[in-house]
Structures are given as structure tokens and as C-alpha cells.
N, C-alpha and C positions, 0 to 999 in steps of 0.2 A: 504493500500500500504506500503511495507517496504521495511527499509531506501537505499536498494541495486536498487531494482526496481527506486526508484524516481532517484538515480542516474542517472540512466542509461540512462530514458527516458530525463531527464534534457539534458543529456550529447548529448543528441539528438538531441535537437530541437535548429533550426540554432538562432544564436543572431542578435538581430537587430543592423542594420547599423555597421557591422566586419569590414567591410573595413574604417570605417569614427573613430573605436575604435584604429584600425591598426594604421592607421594615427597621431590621437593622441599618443597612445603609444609611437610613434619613435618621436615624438616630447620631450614629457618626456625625455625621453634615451636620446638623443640630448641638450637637455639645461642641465641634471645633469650633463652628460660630458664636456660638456662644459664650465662648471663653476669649473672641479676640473682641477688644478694647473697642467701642464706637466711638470715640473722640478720636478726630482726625490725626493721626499721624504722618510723620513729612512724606513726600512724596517718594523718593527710594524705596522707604521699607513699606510703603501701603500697598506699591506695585509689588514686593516680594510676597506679601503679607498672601494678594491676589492670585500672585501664578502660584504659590503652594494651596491655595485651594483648589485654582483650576486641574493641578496635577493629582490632588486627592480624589477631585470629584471622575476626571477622566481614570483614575486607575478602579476608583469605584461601576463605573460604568464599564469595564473592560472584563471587571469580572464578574458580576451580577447581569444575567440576561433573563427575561425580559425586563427586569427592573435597568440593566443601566439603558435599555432602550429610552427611559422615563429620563434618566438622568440626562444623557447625550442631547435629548430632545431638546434641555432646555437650560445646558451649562452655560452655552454662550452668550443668552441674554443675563443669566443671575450674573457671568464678571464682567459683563460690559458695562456697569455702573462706573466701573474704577476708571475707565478711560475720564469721567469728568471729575474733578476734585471735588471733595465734597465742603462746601460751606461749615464753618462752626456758627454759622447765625445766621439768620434771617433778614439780609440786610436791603432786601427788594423783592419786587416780585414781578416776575418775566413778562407779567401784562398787563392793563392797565385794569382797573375794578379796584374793590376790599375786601378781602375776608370777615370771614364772620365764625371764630372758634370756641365751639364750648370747651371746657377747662378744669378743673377740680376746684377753681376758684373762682367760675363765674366766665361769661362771653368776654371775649377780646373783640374788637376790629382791628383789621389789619391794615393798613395804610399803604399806597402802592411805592412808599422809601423804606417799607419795611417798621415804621413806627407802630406802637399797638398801645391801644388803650383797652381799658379793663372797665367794666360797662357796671360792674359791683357782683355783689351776691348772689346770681339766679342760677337757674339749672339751664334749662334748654330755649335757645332763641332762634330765629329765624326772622331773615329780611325783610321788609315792603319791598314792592314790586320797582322802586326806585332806587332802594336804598337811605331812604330819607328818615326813616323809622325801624325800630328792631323789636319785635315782640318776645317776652322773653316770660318764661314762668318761674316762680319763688313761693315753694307750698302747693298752700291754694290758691293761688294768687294768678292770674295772668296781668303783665304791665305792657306799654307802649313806652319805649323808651328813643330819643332821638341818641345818635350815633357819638355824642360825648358824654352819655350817662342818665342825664337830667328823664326823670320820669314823668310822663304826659298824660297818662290816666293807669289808673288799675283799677281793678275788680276781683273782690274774694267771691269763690265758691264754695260750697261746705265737702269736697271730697279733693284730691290732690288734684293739681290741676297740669295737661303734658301734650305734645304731640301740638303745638301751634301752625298753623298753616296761615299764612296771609292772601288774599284772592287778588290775582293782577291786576285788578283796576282799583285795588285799593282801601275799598269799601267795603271790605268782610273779611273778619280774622274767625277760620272753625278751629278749634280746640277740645280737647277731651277733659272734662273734667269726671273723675273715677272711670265706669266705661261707659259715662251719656256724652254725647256728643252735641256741642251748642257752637252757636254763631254768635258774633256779636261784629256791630257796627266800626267800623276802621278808627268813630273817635270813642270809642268804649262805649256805644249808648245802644237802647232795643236787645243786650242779650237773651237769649231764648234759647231751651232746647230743641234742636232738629231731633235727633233718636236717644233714646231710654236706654241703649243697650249695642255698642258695637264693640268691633275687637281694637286691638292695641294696636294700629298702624294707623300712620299719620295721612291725615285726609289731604286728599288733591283737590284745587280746582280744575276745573277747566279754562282755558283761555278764551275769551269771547261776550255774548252779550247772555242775560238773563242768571247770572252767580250759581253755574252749576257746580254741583261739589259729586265726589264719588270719595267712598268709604268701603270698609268692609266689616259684613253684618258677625252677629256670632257664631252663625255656621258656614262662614268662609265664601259667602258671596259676595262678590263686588256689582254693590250701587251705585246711580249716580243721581239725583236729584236734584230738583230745581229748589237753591237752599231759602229761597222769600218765601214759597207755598208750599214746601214739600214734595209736590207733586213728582213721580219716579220718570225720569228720563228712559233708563234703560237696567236691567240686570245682568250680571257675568254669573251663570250657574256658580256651585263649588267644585271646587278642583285642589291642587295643591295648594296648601294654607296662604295664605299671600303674607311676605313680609314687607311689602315695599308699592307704593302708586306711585306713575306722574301722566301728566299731561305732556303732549308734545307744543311745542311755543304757537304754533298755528289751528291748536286744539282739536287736530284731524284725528289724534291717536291716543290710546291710553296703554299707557305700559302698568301690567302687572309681573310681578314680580313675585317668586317662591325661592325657596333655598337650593329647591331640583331644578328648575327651568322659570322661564319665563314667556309670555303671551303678551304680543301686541294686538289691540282692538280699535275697529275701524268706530267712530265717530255715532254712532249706531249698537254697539257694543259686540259686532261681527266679528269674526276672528280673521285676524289680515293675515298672521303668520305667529309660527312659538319655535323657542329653542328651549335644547338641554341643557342641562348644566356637564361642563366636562366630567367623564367617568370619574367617580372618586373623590368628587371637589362638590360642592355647596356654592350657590351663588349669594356672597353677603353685600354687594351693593350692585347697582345699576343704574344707568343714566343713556338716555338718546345721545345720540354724536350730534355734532354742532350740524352735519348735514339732514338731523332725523329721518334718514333712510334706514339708520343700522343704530346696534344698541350695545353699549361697552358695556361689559359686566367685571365685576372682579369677585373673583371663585378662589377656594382655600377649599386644602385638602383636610382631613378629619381633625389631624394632629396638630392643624396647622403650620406643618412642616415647609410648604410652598404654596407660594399664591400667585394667581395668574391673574394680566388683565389680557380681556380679549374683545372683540369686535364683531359682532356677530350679525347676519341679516337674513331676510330673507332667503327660504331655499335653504338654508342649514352653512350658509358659508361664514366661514371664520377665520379672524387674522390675528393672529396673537402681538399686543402693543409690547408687551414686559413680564417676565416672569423672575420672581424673588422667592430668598429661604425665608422662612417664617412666615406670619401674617402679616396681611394689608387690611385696614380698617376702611377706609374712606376712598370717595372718587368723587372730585367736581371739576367741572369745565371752566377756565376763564372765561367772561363775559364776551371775548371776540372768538373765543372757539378752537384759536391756537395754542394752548394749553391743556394739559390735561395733570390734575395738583392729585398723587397717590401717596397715602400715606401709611407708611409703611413701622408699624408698632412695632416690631420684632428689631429692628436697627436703631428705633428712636429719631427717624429720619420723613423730611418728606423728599420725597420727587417729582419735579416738574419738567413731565415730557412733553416736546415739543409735536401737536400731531403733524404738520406739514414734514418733520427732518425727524424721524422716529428715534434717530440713535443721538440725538442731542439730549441729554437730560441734565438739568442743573438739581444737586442735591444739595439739602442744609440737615446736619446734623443737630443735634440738644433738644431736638424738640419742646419734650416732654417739659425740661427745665427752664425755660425759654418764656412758657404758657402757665407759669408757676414759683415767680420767682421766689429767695427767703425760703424755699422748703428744705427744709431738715432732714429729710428720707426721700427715697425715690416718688418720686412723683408720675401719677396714673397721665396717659397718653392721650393730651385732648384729640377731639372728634371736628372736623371741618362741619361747618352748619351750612355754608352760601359763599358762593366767589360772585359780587355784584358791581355791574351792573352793568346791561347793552345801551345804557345811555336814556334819554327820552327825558321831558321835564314833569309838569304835574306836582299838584298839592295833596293828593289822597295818598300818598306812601311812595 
């Protein structure tokens, strides 16, 4: 037999227990990254630091098959980060808009020189449709606050109050206060319950005329109602639990969202097209592409060993933007579309990939410490709330 034949047939014959070698392997990968230091170090040794992973992970893929197929698959995007240096701060942002970051200490904005203010006490905020205003909950409490703090109305409920949604034109903020779901007027006035009883997912509007909202009920149906009269636009059967709504900016589409897959519906509540979630992975966020033909999701595997972003559309076609170790929490789009800000908890980093030049990415390091400062212990990994704003003037948010 020669040496080409033995390959071949080697190259054949399945290995025992792949999936139980898989397993190990991302453990490996996972405790050496683990153990290297995420504060930037000089340049020489961050490239050494790089090619001995890349030569770890290539020797891991050499010998575990089909698991290093997994690995090969997706080595060259996890070290092509090091080609950009990574930031120890946050000292701009690649486009023009603000963030908007919840935090262990309350919302930040983020200012496009990288300056950030801290907006006080609250849990969870979200944009007006301007920017002009930031809605933020504290208890029970929902407030209106303008973008240097100062508080413009609030209102106590008697159950915790989460899940803020602001309607594009301004004039209706839905919120969950316990699991009823109510509306109230953009300057705090007419709040009222719409339903007695939905699930924990933050209500979308739609974009357009007559303040339609979709929600999802307790058994996993997605509604959309007209939120002045009630009255039911359209219903989504149930299917897989939905973790996630939005609207498309020209209100043609509704993306729902599951941890398995995802479902885009036409305007009608038709189903225009759905995808899977990759073998293995969970999808934990989702956003339309600034062209909303196609729909980015980012998927993490059980252990959260790897996380992928990918690009998905119609017909089942998919483009993979980035894949990294560890988990990614967050996905938002700059306000012109040329951005895409992922934020990646496992490193402590975010990255802003460029969509026009894929392989351009600028990273900033500390995050976590960054969005916390004065803390005494490590400090929890805030959560991106809104990158705003496509411009437009207006007094209603």
C-alpha cells in the first residue's frame, strides 16, 4: 500500500468518539484564552501571542476530524482581529450617531469623540425616534429623560416596570409593567393598559400611520394591533417561542425572532421567508441589514465556546460577517449603515466592522471598566440599547 492510498483511506475512516474530541478541543481553546491577559499588549508579543494560537488551533484541527472541520472552518476569521490593534479606550466612534449603553450603573450616551455621560440610576433605556429623548425604567417607575440627564416626566406603576419601546413618530412609548402591557402618550399623559397578560419580549412598532404595535401573547403568538383602539391588525400562529420583534424602517416587514430560527412576515402577517439557526448554535440577537433584504443574526454555541455573526436571506443563503471564541452579547447598526458595533463579553471588547470592507475592524478593549468606572471588583459587561440617529428634525422624540 502507498503512502497516498493509506492516506486516503485513513482520511476515511470516521474517528472515534469526534464529538466527545470536539468537546475537548473547545475546552483547550477556552482555558488558553482564557488565561491570556485582554489589556493590550505591544505589538510584537500580541502578534506572537496570535500565531501561537493560530498554530494551537491549526494542530487542533489536524487532529480532531470532523471536529477540526469546525475548527478550520472558522480559524481565520477568530485571528484576523489581531491584524487591527486593539484600542484601550473608546476614544471615537467610526460613524457618526450616539450610543445608548445600559451598564451596572445606569445608561451612558455615547458621544460620536467618544465622550459619555451617565444619565443616573435606571435599568433599561431606549431612544426616541430622534434621539432627542431617552426613556428609561427605575423600579416601577418609567421616566423621559433628555440626553444630559434632567428628567421630563415619570410615572409609577404598582408592578416593576421593563421592556420600553418608543413609536417612530414619537407619540407613544409601550412598556410592560409586570406582564400587562400599556401605552402611554410620548409627554407621559393618557397611560392605559392595551393587554392584561403578554410574554416578556419587548414590543415593536411598526413604522407608519395609525401607532400599530405587535407583541407576543402568553402562548407564543405574535400580534399586532392598532394601539389607540385595540382593534387586531393581524396574528403570527405559535411556533418557536419568540425572543426578539422588529419592524423593518419602511414597515413592509416584521422580523420575529427565536433562539432556533427566525421568520420574516410580509406587512399582512404572511410569511415572506425563515431561516435556521446554524447546527449547534442558538440565535441570541438579530437585526435587518441597513439594505433590509437580508437579516444579520449572531448565534453562540451551547457553551458559548464560539459565536458567529452571519447574514442571512432569502432562499437559505448565508454569509458569515465574523466568527469569535467565547460569547457575543449585542448587534447594532450605525445610523448610516456602514457599521456594524458587536460586542463581544468573552474578550471584554467591542468591534466595529466595517460592512462595505469586511476585514477592516476597529476594536477597543476595557469595556466593561470603561461603562463603570470606581468599581472595586470586576464589573458585569454592559449591553448596547441604540446606535442613533439617521438624522430628521421634529419635536415629538
Amino acid at each position: 500500500m502507498n503512502e497516498d492510498r493509506l492516506r486516503r483511506e485513513l482520511g476515511d475512516e470516521p474517528v472515534p468518539d469526534a464529538a466527545g474530541a470536539q468537546e475537548r478541543a473547545w475546552r483547550l481553546v477556552q482555558n488558553a484564552y482564557a488565561a491570556e491577559p485582554h489589556a493590550p499588549a505591544p505589538r510584537r508579543r500580541r502578534y506572537r501571542h496570535l500565531a501561537q494560537l493560530a498554530v494551537a488551533l491549526g494542530l487542533l484541527a489536524a487532529f480532531i476530524s470532523p471536529a477540526g472541520a469546525t475548527v478550520r472552518h472558522w480559524v481565520g476569521d477568530a485571528v484576523d482581529i489581531g491584524r487591527e490593534p486593539s484600542q484601550p479606550a473608546l476614544t471615537s466612534l467610526p460613524a457618526p450617531g450616539r450610543l445608548l449603553v445600559d451598564s451596572p450603573v445606569g445608561p451612558w450616551v455615547v458621544q460620536p469623540d467618544g465622550s459619555k455621560r451617565l444619565l443616573g440610576r435606571y435599568r433599561q433605556s431606549t431612544w426616541s425616534p430622534h434621539g432627542l429623548f431617552v426613556a428609561a425604567t427605575k423600579g416601577r417607575q418609567l421616566l423621559a429623560l433628555d440626553p444630559e440627564g434632567e428628567v421630563r416626566w415619570s410615572l409609577a406603576r404598582s408592578a416593576p416596570v421593563s421592556d420600553p419601546s418608543w413609536a417612530p413618530d414619537g407619540f407613544r412609548i409601550a412598556y410592560l409593567s409586570g406582564a400587562a402591557l400599556h401605552v402611554v402618550a410620548g409627554d407621559g399623559t393618557g397611560d392605559r393598559l392595551l393587554e392584561p397578560d403578554v410574554a416578556s419580549v419587548t414590543p415593536a412598532w411598526r413604522p407608519g400611520p395609525g401607532h400599530q404595535l405587535s407583541f407576543v401573547d402568553p402562548g407564543g403568538a405574535v400580534r399586532t394591533v392598532a394601539a389607540d383602539t385595540g382593534k387586531s391588525v393581524f396574528a403570527v400562529s405559535p411556533g418557536p417561542r419568540p425572543t426578539g420583534l422588529a419592524w423593518s424602517a419602511d414597515g413592509s416587514r416584521l422580523l420575529i425572532v427565536s433562539r432556533s430560527g427566525l421568520e420574516v412576515r410580509d406587512g399582512a402577517g404572511g410569511l415572506a421567508w425563515r431561516a435556521k439557526a446554524p447546527p449547534g448554535m442558538a440565535i441570541r440577537a438579530a437585526a435587518f441589514s441597513p439594505s433590509e433584504e437580508e437579516v444579520t443574526i449572531l448565534a453562540v454555541t451551547g457553551a458559548a465556546a464560539q459565536s458567529t455573526l452571519l447574514s442571512v436571506g432569502p432562499g437559505g443563503a448565508r454569509r458569515r460577517l465574523f466568527a469569535g471564541l467565547g460569547r457575543f452579547t449585542d448587534i447594532a447598526y450605525s445610523p448610516d449603515g456602514r457599521w456594524l458595533l458587536a460586542a463581544w463579553q468573552s474578550a471584554d471588547q467591542w468591534l466595529f466592522l466595517n460592512v462595505e470592507r469586511p476585514r477592516r475592524i476597529v476594536a477597543v478593549s476595557g469595556i466593561s471598566a470603561q461603562f463603570d468606572p470606581g468599581a472595586t471588583s470586576a464589573s458585569a459587561f454592559p449591553s448596547v440599547s441604540g446606535w442613533c440617529c439617521r438624522g430628521g428634525g421634529g419635536t415629538s422624540g
